[in-house]
Backbone as CSV, one residue per row, in Angstrom:
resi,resn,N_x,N_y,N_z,CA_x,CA_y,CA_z,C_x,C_y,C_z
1,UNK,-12.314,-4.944,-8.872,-11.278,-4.788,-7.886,-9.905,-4.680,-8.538
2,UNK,-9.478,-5.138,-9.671,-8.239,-5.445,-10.463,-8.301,-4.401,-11.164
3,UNK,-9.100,-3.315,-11.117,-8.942,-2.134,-11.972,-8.799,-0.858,-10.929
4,UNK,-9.283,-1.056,-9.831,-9.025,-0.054,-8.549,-7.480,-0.234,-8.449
5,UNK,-6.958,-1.818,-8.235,-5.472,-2.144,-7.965,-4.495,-1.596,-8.756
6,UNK,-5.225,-1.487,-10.323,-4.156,-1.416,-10.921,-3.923,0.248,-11.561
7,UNK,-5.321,0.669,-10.579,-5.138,2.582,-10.452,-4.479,3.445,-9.888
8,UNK,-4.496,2.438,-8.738,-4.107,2.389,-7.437,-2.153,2.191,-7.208
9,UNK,-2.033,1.443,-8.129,-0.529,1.072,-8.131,0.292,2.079,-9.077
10,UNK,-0.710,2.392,-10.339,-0.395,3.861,-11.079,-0.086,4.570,-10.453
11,UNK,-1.003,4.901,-9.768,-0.938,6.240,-8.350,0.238,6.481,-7.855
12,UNK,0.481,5.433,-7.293,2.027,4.941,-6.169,3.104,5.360,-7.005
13,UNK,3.205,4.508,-8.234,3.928,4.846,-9.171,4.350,6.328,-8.840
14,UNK,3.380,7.368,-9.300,3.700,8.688,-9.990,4.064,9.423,-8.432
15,UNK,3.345,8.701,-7.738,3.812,9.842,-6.303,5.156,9.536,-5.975
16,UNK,5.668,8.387,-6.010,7.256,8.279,-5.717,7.577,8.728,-6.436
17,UNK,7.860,8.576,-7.741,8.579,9.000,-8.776,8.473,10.785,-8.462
18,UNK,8.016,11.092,-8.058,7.842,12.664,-7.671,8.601,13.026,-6.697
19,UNK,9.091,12.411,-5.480,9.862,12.625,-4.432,11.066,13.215,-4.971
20,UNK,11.475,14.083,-4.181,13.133,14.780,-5.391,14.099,14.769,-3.701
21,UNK,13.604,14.569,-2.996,14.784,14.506,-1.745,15.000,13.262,-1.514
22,UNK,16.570,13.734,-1.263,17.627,12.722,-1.052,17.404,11.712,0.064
23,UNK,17.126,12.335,1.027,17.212,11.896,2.459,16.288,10.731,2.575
24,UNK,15.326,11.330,1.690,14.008,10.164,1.624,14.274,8.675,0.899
25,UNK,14.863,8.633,0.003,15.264,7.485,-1.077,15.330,6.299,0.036
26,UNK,15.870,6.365,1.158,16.149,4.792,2.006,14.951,4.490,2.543
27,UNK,14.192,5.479,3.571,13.110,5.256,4.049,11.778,4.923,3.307
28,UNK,11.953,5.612,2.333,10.582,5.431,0.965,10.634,3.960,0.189
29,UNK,11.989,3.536,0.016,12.818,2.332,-0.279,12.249,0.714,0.497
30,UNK,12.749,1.465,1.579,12.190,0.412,2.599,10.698,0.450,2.722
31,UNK,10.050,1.409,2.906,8.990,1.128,3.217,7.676,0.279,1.466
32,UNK,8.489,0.597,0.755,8.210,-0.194,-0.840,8.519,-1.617,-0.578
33,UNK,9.762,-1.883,-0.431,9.864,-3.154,-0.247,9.409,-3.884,1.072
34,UNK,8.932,-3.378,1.757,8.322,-3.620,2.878,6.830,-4.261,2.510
35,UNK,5.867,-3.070,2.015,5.192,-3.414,1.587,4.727,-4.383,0.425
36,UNK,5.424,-4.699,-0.511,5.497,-5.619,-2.061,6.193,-6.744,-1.133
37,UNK,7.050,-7.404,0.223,7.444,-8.073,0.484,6.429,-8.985,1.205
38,UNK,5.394,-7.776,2.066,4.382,-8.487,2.638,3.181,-9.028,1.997
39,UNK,3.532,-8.123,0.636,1.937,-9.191,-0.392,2.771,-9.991,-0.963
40,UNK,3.797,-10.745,-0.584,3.774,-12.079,-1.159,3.285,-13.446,-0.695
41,UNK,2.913,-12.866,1.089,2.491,-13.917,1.315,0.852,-14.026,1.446
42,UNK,0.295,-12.958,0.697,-0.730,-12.773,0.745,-1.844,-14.205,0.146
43,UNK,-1.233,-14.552,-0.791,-1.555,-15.796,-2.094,-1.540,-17.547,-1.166
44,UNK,-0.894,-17.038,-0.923,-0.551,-18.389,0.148,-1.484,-18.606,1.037
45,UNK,-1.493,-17.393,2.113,-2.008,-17.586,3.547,-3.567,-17.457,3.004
46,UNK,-4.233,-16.991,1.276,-5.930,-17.072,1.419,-5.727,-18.549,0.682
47,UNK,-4.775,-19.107,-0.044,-4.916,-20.555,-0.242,-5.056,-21.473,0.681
48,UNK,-4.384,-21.117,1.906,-4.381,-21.705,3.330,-5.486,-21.618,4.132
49,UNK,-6.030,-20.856,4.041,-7.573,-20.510,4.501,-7.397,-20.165,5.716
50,UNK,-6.057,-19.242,6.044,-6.369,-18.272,7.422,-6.602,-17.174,7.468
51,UNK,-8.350,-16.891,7.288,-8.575,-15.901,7.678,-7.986,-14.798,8.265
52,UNK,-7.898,-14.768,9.130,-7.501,-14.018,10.470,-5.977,-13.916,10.135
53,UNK,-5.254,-14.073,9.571,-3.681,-14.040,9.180,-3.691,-13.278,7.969
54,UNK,-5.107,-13.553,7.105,-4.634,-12.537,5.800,-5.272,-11.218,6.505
55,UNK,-6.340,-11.432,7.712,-6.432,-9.920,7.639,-5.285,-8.798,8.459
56,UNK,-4.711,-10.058,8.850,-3.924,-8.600,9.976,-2.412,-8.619,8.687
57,UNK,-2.408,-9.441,7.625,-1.767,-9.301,6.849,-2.073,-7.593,5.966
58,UNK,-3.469,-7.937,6.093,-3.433,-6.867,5.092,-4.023,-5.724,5.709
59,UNK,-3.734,-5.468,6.706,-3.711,-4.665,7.977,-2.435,-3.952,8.188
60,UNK,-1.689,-4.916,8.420,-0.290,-4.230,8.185,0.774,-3.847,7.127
61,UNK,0.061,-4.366,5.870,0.219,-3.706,4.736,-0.109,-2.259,4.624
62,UNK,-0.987,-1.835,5.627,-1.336,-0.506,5.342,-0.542,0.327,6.222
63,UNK,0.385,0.098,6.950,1.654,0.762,7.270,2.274,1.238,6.612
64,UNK,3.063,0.865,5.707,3.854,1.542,4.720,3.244,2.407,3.698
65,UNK,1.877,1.933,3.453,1.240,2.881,2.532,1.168,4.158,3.490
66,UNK,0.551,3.928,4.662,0.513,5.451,5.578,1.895,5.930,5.640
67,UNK,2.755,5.815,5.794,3.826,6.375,5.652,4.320,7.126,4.495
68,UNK,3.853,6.203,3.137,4.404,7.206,1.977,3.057,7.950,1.818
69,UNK,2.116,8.164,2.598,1.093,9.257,2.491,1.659,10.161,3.185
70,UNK,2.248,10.122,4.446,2.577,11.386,5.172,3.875,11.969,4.388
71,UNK,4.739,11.459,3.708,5.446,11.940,2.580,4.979,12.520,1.931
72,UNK,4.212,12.138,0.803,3.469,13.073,-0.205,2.963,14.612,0.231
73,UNK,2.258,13.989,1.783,1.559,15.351,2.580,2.443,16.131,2.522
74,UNK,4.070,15.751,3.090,5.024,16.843,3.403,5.938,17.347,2.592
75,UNK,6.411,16.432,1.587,7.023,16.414,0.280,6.513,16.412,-0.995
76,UNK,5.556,16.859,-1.273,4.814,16.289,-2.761,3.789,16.921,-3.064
77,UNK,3.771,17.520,-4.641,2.277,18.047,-4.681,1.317,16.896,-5.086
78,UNK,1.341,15.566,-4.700,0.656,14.735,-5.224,0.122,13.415,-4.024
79,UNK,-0.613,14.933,-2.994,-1.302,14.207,-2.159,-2.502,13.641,-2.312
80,UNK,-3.491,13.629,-3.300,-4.330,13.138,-3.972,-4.115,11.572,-4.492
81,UNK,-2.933,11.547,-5.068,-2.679,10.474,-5.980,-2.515,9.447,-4.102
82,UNK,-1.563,10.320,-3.364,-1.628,9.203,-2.296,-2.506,8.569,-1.345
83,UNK,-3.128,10.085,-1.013,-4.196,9.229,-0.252,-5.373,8.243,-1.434
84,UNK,-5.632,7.805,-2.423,-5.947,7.420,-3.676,-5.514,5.868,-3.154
85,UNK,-4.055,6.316,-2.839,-3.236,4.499,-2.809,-3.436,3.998,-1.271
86,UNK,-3.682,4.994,-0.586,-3.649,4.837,1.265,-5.309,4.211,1.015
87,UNK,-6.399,4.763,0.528,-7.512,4.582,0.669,-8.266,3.260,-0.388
88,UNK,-7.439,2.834,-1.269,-7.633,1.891,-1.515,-6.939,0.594,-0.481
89,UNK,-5.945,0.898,-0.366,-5.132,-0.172,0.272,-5.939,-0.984,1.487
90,UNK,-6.626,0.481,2.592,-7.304,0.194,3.507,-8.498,-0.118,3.250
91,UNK,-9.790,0.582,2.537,-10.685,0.299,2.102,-10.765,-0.966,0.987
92,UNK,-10.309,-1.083,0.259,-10.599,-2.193,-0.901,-9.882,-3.717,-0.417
93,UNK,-8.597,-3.382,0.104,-8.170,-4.725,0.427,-8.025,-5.460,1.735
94,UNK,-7.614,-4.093,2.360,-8.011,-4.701,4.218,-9.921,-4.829,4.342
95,UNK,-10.734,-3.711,4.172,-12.163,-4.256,4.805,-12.855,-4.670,3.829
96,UNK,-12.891,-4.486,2.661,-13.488,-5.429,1.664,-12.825,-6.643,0.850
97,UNK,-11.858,-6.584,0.972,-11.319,-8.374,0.713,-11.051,-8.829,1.777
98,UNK,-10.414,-8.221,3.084,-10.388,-9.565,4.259,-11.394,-9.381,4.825
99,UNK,-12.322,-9.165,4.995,-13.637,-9.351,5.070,-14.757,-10.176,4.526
100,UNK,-14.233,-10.246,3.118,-15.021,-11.148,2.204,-15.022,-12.448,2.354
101,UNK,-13.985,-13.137,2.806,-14.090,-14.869,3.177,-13.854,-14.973,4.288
């Protein structure tokens, strides 16, 4: 799983770094720190043992990833690399880790 994540975060990496419009920098911005803001409480709430809080945690983590997918779609030749980060995000960490305990 720590090698999907850390393919996965490569990915992200190279697809932003690819964005060349201006307009985008706040919204792409926000939606980064949006997302890296909401896995912090990720550590906590499975130490806490609420289920049901890490999953809609990591449920709605996958908001912002869909968003910088429909970017890539419209801005980017590096819709691959995103849906890559959209489809891990949802698949690996929303239904197979909040699922798992």
């Amino acid at each position: 799983m720590l090698t999907m994540a850390s393919l996965a975060y490569i990915a992200n990496y190279i697809q932003i770094a690819s964005i060349d419009s201006p307009a985008l920098n706040l919204p792409v911005s926000l939606s980064l720190i949006t997302y890296f803001t909401l896995q912090l409480f990720f550590v906590p709430l499975v130490r806490a043992g609420r289920k049901n809080l890490v999953r809609m945690l990591l449920l709605v983590c996958c908001v912002p990833m869909y968003y910088l997918t429909e970017v890539a779609i419209r801005d980017t030749k590096h819709v691959y690399l995103a849906l890559f980060t959209l489809w891990h995000v949802l698949v690996h960490d929303f239904f197979l880790f909040g699922f798992m305990f």
